[in-house]
C-alpha positions in Angstrom: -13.0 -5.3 -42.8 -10.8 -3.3 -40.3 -7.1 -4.8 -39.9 -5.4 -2.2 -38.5 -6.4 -2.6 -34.5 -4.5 -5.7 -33.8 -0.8 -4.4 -35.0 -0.7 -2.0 -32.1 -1.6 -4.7 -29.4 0.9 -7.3 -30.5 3.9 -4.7 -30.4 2.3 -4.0 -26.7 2.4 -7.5 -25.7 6.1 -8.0 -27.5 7.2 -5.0 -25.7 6.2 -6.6 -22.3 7.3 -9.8 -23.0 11.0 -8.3 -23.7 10.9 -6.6 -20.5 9.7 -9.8 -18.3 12.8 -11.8 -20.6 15.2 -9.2 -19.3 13.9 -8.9 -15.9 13.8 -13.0 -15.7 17.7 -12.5 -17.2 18.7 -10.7 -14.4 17.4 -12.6 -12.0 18.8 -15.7 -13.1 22.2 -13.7 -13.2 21.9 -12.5 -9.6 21.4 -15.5 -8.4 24.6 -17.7 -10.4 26.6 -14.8 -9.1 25.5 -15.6 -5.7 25.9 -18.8 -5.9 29.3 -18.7 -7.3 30.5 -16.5 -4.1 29.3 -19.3 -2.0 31.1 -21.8 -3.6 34.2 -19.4 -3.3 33.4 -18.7 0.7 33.2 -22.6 0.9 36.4 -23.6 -1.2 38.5 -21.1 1.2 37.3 -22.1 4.0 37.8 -25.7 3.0 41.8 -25.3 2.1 42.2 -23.2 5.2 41.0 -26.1 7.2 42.8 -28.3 4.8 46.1 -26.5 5.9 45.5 -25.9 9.1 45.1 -29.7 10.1 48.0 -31.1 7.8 50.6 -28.3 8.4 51.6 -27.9 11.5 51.5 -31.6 12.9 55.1 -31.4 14.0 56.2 -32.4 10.7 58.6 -30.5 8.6 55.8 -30.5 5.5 57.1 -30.8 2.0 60.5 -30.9 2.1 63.0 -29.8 -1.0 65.7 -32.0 -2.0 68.3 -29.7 -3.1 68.0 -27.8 0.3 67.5 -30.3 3.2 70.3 -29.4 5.3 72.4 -32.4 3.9 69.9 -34.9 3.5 68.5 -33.6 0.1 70.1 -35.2 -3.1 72.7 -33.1 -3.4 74.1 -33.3 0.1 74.3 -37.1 -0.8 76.9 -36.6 -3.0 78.6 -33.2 -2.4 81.4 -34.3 0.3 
């Protein structure tokens, strides 16, 4: 009975099956990255689209209350 024969073809295929998992890691990798820099590209391009149609409407935009020219809180009360 010869057992020695079968060690050296089950590192073989444990070998290759570690290099397919890597290779299979770095494609899964590749492509979350590039789908996370689409999702960036899109989320810009979304609040620059955002901004562009509410800000310059001809409204003032957010307005501060301590510095509203007078009608902020504290020109209520500082006369």
């Amino acid at each position: 009975m010869c057992f020695g024969g079968g060690r050296a073809q089950q590192e073989e295929a444990n070998k290759q099956a570690a290099e397919q998992r890597v290779e299979a890691d770095i494609a899964k990798r590749e492509e979350a990255e590039k789908r996370a820099k689409q999702k960036r590209e899109d989320i810009s391009e979304a609040l620059t689209a955002r901004t562009e149609t509410r800000g310059m409407r001809g409204s003032r935009g957010r307005r501060s209350l301590f510095r509203a020219g007078g009608a902020g809180f504290l020109g209520r009360f500082d006369r």
